[in-house]
VOLO-197765 format. One line per 4 residues: number of its first residue (from 1); their letters; for each residue x, y, z of C-alpha. Coordinates in steps of 0.1 Angstrom, whole numbers. Example, Ala and Ser with C-alpha at 12.3 -4.5 7.8 and 13.67 -1.06 7.14 Angstrom:
REM VOLO-197765
1> AS> 123:-45:78; 137:-11:71 .
***
This chain:
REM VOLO-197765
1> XXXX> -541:-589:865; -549:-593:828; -576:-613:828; -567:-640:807 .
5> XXXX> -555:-670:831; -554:-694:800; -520:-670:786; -502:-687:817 .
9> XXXX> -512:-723:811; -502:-721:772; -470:-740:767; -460:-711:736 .
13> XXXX> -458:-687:767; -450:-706:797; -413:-698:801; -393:-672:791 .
17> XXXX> -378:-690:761; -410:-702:750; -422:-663:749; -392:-653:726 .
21> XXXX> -395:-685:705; -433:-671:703; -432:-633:701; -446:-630:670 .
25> XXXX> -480:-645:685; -477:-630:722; -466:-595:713; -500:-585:695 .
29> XXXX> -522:-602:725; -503:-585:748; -508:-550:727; -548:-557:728 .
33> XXXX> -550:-561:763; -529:-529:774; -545:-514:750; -583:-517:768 .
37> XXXX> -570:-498:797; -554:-463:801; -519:-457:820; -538:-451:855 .
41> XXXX> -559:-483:849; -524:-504:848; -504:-487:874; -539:-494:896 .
45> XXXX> -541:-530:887; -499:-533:891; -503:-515:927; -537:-541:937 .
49> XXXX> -509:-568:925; -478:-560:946; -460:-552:916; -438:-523:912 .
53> XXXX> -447:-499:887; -447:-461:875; -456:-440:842; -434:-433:821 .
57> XXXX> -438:-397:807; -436:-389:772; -415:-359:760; -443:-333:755 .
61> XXXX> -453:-346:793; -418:-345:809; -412:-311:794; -438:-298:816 .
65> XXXX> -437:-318:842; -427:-301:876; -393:-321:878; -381:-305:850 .
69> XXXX> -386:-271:861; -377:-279:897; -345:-284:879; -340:-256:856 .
73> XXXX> -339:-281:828; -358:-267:803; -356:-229:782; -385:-217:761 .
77> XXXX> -369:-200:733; -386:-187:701; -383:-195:663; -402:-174:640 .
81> XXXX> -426:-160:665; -431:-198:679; -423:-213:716; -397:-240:716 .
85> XXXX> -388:-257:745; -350:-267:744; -337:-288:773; -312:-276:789 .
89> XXXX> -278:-299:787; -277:-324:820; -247:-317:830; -225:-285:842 .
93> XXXX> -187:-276:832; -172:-250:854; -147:-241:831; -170:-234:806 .
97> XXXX> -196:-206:802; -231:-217:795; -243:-205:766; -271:-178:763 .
101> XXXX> -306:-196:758; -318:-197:720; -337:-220:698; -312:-245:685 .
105> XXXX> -299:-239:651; -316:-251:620; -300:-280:599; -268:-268:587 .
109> XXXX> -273:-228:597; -241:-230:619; -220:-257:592; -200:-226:577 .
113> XXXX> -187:-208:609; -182:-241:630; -160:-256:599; -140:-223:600 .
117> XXXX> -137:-226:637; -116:-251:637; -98:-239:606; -115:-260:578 .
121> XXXX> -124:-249:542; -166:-250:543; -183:-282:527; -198:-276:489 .
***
């Protein structure tokens, strides 16, 4: 499936143990040849192989994918005139309202009023 027979034969990668004792050197040969082929060009060469395999999104992709909005999972809020998708929390407490979408609060914007919440003085 790589294309390099001779990885399989080397005594530095021929067991498990040997691989770890030998990342170092594997790792970066391993990179190179992923590398020369895109995500659809591996999950082909996996399916020829009879290996099971899938792509794994990254979060810009999984953010719009349709399984996130089949779920409701993600809010488009705005900040300063800019869309920000928030994801919604994965799990649902009966007992508890859900809060009103909005962009999530900037570092330490909430600190003062969540301190006095709970009856602390606010942090200097």
């Amino acid at each position: 499936m790589l294309g390099r027979t001779d990885l399989a034969s080397d005594a530095r990668f021929s067991t498990n143990a040997a691989r770890v004792v030998n990342r170092k050197e594997l790792v970066p040969i391993l990179a190179a040849l992923f590398g020369a082929g895109s995500r659809a060009t591996w999950l082909e060469r996996c399916k020829a192989a009879g290996i099971p395999a899938g792509p794994v999104a990254g979060v810009l992709e999984a953010l719009h994918s349709p399984q996130a909005a089949a779920l409701g999972s993600i809010l488009e809020t705005t900040r300063g005139g800019r869309v920000v998708p928030t994801v919604r929390p994965p799990f649902f407490l009966p007992e508890f309202e859900e809060p009103a979408p909005g962009a999530p609060p900037r570092l330490g914007e909430d600190t003062e009023r969540l301190f006095a919440e709970v009856g602390l003085p606010a942090p200097r």
